[in-house]
C-alpha positions, 0 to 999 in steps of 0.5 A: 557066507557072512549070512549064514553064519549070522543065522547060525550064531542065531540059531545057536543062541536059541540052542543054548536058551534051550539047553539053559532053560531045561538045565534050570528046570531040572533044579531043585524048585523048594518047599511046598510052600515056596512052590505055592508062592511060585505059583501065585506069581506065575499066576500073576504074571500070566494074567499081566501077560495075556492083558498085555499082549491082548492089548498089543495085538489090537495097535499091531494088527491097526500098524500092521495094516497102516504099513501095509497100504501105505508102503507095501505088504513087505513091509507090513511083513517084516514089522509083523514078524518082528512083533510076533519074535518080539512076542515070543521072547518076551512071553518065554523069558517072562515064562522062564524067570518067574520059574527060575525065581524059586529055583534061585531062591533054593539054591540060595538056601542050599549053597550060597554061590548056587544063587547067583549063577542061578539067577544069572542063567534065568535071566540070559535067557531073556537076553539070548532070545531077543538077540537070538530071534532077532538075528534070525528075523533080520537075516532070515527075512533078508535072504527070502527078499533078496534071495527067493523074492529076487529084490536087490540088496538096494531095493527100498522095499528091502530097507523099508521091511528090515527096518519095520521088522527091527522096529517091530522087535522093539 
């Protein structure tokens, strides 16, 4: 019971930065000129991404292969998709700020009070995907183990793997 509703409280946090994100997108995004600078920091941040994550990758796949001869693949596992989640919410909140920003900016020039929610919603989003994904990274991963895996809720490979997911996600 207590597992599914933490996968449900997940699930809803990724609904809401869905619904969030699509909501700041239909905004009005500026001028052509501030629609120009956007682009050149989204640009920016893109190529500081793709550097970043290229580099990642490399010491991931090494820890990845590390954890899983020395402890098990389970555990390489749960790192791996700690990681990958970490990843994807990073990459989307870098993604969805840096287009919020010019929205922000707009609204800031219409209607001083638009900003600050603007502004507030671009960056909760960042914030409800790390808990999101990570709330159904842990559990999610916890039930095959404990569950279509058949390991005891004690078993050290199902500590060893949550903590390597969670230090993954880090």
């Amino acid at each position: 019971m207590a597992l599914g509703l933490i996968i449900l409280c997940g699930a809803l946090s990724l609904v809401y930065g869905g619904y969030t994100v699509t909501k700041l997108m239909a905004a009005d995004s500026g001028s052509a000129r501030m629609q120009e600078i956007s682009a050149a920091v989204r640009e920016g941040a893109q190529a500081y991404l793709k550097r970043q994550y290229a580099t990642i990758a490399v010491v991931g796949v090494v820890v990845f292969i590390v954890l899983g001869l020395l402890l098990s693949w389970t555990v390489a596992i749960g790192f791996l998709i700690g990681a990958i989640l970490s990843g994807a919410a990073g990459f989307i909140g870098m993604n969805v700020s840096v287009r919020a920003n010019v929205r922000t900016a707009q609204a800031g020039d219409a209607i001083a009070r638009r900003g600050p929610r603007r502004r507030l919603q671009g960056s909760s989003v960042t914030g409800l995907l790390v808990a999101g994904l990570a709330l159904l990274g842990v559990s999610v991963y916890y039930w095959v183990l404990t569950g279509p895996l058949g390991y005891a809720v004690s078993d050290r490979t199902v500590v060893d793997a949550l903590v390597a997911l969670g230090f993954g996600a880090r």
